[in-house]
N, CA and C atoms as a LAMMPS dump frame, in Angstrom:
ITEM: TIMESTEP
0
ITEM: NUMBER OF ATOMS
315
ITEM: BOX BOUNDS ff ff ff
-5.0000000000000000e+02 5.0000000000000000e+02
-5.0000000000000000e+02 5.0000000000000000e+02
-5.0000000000000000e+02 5.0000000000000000e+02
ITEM: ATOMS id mol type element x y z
1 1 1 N 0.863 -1.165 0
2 1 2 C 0 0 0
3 1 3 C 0.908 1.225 0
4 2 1 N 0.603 2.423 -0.67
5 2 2 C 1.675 3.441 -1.007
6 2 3 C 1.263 4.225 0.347
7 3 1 N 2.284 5.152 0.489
8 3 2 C 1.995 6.492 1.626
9 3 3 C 0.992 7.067 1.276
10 4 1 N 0.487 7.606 -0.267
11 4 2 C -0.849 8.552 -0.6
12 4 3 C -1.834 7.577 0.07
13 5 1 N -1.898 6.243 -0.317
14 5 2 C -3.136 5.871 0.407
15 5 3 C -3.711 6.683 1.995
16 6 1 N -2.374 5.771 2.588
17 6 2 C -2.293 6.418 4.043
18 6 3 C -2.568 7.109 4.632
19 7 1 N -2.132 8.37 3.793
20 7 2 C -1.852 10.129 4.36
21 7 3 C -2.869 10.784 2.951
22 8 1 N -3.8 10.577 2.573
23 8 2 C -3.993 11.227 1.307
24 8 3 C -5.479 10.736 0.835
25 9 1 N -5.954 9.396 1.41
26 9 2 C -6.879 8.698 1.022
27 9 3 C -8.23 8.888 1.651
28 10 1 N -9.595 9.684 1.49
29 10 2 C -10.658 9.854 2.373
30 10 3 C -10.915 8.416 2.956
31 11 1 N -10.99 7.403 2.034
32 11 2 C -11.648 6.423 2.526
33 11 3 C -11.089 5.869 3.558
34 12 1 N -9.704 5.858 3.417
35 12 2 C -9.074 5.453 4.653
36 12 3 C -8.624 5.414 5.953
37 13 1 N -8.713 7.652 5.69
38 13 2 C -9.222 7.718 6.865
39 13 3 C -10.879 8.326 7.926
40 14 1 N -11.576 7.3 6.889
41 14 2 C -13.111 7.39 7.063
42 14 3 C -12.988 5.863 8.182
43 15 1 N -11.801 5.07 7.936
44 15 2 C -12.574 3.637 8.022
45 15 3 C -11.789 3.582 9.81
46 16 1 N -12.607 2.97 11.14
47 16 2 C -12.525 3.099 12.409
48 16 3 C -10.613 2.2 12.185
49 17 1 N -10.199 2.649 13.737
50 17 2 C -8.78 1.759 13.945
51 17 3 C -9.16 0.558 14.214
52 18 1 N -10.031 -0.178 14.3
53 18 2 C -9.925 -1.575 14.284
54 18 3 C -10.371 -1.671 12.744
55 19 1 N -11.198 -1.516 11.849
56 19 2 C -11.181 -1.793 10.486
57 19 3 C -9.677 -1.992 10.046
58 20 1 N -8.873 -0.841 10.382
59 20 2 C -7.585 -0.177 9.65
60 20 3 C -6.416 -1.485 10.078
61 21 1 N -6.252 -1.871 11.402
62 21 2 C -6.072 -2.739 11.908
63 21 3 C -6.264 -4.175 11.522
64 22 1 N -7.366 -4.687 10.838
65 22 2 C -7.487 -5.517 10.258
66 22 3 C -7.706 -5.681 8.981
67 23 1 N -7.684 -4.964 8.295
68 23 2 C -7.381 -4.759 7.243
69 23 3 C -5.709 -5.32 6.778
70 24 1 N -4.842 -4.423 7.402
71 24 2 C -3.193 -4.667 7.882
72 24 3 C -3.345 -6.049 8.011
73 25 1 N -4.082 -6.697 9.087
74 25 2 C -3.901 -8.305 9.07
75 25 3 C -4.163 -9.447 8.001
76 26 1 N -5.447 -8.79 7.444
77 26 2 C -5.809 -9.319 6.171
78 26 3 C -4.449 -9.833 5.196
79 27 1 N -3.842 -8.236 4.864
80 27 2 C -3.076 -7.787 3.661
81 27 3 C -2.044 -8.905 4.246
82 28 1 N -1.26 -9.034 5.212
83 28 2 C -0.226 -9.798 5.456
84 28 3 C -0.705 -11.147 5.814
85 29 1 N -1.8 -11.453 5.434
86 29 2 C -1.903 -13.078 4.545
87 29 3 C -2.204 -13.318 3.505
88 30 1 N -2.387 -12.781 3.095
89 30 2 C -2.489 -13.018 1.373
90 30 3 C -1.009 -13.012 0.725
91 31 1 N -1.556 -14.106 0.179
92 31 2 C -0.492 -14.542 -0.871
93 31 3 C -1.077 -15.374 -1.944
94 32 1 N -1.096 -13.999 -3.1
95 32 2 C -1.313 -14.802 -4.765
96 32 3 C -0.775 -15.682 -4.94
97 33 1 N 0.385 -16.193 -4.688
98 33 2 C 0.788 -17.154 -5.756
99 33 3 C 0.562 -18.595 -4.839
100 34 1 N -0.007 -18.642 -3.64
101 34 2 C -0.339 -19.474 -2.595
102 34 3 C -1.982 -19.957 -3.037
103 35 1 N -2.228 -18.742 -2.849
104 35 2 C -4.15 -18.564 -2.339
105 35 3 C -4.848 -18.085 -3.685
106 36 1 N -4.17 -17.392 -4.664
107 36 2 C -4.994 -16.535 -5.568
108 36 3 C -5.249 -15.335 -4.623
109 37 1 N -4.986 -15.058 -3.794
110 37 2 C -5.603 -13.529 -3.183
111 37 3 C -5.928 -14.017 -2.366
112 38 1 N -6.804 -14.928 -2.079
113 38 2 C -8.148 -14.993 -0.996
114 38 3 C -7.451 -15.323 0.548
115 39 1 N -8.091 -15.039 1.316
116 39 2 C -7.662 -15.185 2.879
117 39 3 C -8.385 -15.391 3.448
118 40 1 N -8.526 -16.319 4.468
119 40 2 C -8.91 -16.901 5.722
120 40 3 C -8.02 -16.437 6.46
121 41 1 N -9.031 -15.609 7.977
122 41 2 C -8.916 -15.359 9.02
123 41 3 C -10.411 -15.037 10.155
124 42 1 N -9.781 -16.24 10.934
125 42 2 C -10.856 -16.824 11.532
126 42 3 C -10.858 -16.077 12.719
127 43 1 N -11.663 -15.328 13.382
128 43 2 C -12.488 -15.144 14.775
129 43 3 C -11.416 -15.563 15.965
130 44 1 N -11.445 -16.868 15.677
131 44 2 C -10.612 -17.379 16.727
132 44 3 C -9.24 -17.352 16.587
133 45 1 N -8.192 -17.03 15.109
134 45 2 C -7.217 -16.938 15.078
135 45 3 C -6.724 -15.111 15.569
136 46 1 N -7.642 -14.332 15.254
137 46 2 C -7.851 -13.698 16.121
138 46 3 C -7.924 -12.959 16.726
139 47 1 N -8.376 -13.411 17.802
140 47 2 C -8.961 -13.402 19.434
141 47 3 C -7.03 -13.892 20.069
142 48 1 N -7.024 -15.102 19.504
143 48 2 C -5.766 -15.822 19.762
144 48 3 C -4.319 -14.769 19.536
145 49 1 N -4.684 -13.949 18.666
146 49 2 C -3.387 -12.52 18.588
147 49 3 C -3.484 -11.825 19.471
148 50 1 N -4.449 -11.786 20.141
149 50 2 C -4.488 -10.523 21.166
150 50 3 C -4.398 -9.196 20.976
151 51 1 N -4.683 -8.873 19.514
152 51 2 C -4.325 -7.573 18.804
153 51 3 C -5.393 -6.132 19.834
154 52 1 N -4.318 -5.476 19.757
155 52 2 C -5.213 -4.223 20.148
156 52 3 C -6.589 -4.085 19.652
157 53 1 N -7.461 -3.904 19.793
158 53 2 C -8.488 -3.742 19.09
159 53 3 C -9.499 -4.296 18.848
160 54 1 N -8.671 -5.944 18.338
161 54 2 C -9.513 -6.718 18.221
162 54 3 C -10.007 -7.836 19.025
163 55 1 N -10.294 -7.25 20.276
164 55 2 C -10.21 -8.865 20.942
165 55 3 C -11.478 -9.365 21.141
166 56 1 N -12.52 -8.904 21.077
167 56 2 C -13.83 -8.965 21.451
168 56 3 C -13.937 -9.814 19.971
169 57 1 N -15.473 -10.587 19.649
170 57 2 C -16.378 -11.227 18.865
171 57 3 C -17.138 -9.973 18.291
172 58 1 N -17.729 -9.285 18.562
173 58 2 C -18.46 -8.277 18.261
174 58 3 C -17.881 -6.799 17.361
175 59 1 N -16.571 -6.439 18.446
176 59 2 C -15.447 -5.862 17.543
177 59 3 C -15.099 -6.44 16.263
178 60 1 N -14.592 -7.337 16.155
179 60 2 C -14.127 -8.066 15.109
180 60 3 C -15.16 -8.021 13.915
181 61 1 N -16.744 -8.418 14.427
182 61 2 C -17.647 -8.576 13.257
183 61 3 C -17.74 -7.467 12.591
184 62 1 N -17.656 -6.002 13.497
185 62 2 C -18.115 -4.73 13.084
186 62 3 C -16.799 -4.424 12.1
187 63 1 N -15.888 -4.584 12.382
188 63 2 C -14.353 -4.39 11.19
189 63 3 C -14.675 -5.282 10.039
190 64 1 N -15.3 -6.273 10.343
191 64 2 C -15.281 -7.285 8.716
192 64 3 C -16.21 -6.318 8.079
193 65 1 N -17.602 -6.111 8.432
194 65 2 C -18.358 -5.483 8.333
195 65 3 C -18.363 -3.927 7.41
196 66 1 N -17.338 -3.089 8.029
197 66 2 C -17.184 -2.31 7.97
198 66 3 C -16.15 -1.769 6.411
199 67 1 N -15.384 -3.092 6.572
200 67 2 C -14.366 -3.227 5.019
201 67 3 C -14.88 -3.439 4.186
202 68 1 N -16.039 -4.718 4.248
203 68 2 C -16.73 -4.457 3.368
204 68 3 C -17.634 -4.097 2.833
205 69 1 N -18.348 -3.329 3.526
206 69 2 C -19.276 -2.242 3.241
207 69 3 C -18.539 -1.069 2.475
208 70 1 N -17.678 -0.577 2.438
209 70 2 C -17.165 0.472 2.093
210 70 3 C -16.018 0.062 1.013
211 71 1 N -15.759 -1.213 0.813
212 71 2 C -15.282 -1.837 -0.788
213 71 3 C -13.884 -2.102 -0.423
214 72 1 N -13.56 -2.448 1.067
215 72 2 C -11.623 -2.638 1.202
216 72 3 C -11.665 -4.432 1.135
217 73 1 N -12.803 -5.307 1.08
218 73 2 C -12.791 -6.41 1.132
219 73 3 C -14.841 -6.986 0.193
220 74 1 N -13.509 -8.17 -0.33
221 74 2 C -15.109 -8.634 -0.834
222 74 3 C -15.345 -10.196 -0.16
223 75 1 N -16.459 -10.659 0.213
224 75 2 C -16.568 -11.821 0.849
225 75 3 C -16.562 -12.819 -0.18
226 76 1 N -15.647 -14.119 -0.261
227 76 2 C -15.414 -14.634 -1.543
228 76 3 C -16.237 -16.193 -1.234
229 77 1 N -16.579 -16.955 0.349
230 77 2 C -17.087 -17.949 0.755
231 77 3 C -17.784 -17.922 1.949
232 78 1 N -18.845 -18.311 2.374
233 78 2 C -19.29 -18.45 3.654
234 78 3 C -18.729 -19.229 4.792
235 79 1 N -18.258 -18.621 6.083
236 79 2 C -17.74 -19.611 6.796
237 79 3 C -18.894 -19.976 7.839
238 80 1 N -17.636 -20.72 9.186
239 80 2 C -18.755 -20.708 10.081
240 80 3 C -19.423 -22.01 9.989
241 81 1 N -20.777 -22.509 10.455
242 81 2 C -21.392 -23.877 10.796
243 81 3 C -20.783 -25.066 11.295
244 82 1 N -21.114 -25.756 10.97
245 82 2 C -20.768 -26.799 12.027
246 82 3 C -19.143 -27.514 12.258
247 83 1 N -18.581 -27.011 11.441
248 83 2 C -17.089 -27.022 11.4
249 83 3 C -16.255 -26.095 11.858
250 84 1 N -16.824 -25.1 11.559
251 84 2 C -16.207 -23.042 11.824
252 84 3 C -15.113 -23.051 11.34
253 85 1 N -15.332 -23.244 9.761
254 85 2 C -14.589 -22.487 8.967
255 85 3 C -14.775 -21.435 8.657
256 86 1 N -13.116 -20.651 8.659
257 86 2 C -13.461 -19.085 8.486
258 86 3 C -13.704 -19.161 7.302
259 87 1 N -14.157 -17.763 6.98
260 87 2 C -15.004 -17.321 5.99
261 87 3 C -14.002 -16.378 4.809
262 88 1 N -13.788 -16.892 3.44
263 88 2 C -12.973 -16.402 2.551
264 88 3 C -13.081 -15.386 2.095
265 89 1 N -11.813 -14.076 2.281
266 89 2 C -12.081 -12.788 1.46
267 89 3 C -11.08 -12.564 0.743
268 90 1 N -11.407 -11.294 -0.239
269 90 2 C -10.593 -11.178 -1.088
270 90 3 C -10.067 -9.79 -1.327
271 91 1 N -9.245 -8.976 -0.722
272 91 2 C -8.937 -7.832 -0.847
273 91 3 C -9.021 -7.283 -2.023
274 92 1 N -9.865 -6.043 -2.656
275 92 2 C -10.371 -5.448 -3.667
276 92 3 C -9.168 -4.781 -4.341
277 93 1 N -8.563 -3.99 -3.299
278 93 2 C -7.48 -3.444 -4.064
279 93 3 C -7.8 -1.966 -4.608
280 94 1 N -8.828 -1.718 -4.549
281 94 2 C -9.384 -0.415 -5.045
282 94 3 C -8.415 0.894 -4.969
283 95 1 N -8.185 0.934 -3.772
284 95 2 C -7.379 2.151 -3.245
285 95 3 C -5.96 1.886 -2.745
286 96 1 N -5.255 1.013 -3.396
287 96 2 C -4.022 1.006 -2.977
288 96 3 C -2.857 1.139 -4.09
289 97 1 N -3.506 1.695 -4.988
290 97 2 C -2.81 2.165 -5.628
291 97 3 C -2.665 3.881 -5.59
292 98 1 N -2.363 4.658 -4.983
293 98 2 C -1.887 6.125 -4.706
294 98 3 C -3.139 6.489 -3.825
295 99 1 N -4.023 6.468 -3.502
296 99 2 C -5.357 6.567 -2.773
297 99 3 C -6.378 7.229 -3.922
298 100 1 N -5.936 6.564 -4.971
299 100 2 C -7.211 6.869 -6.151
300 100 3 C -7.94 5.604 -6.153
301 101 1 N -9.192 5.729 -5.989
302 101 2 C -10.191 4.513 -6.477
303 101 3 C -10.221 3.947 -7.787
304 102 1 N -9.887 2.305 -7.947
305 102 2 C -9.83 2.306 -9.046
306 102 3 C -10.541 2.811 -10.032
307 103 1 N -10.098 3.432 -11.186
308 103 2 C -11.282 3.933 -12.551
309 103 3 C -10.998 5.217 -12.571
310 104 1 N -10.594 6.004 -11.048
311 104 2 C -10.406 7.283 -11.148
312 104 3 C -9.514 8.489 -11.196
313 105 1 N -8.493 7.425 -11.516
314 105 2 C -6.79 8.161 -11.661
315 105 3 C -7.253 8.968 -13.324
């Protein structure tokens, strides 16, 4: 992600510090040439980090929530049921290129 995003980007800094926060966690699992993009991160993996921010169930939902409502994540599988598998996303990418939305450079 460039510095304009960062320092330069409305959306980014529209989106709460736990979104921003996990978002960051997202990005540092993904790996294309592993996954195609997509990432699993489960609730319980975490809770299990102890990350500032995120430690609560409820916190956490409102950041998934919140990314992708506003286009920093797209939901790519349903997790959860009787196994609790996390649930697959796919970072959009929109704004990480200079903090222009894609289409609008």
């Amino acid at each position: 992600m460039h510095k304009e995003v960062i320092f330069g980007c409305p959306e980014w800094a529209a989106l709460s510090s736990q979104a921003k926060s996990l978002y960051w966690l997202l990005k540092g699992k993904r790996n294309p040439k592993k996954n195609g993009g997509l990432v699993r991160l489960s609730y319980r993996e975490l809770l299990e980090l102890k990350y500032h921010g995120l430690r609560r169930r409820d916190t956490i939902s409102r950041a998934f929530k919140e990314l992708e409502s506003s286009g920093w994540i797209q939901r790519q599988g349903e997790g959860g049921g009787l196994f609790g598998r996390a649930t697959i996303y796919k970072l959009t990418g929109f704004f990480d290129e200079y903090g222009f939305k894609r289409g609008e450079e």
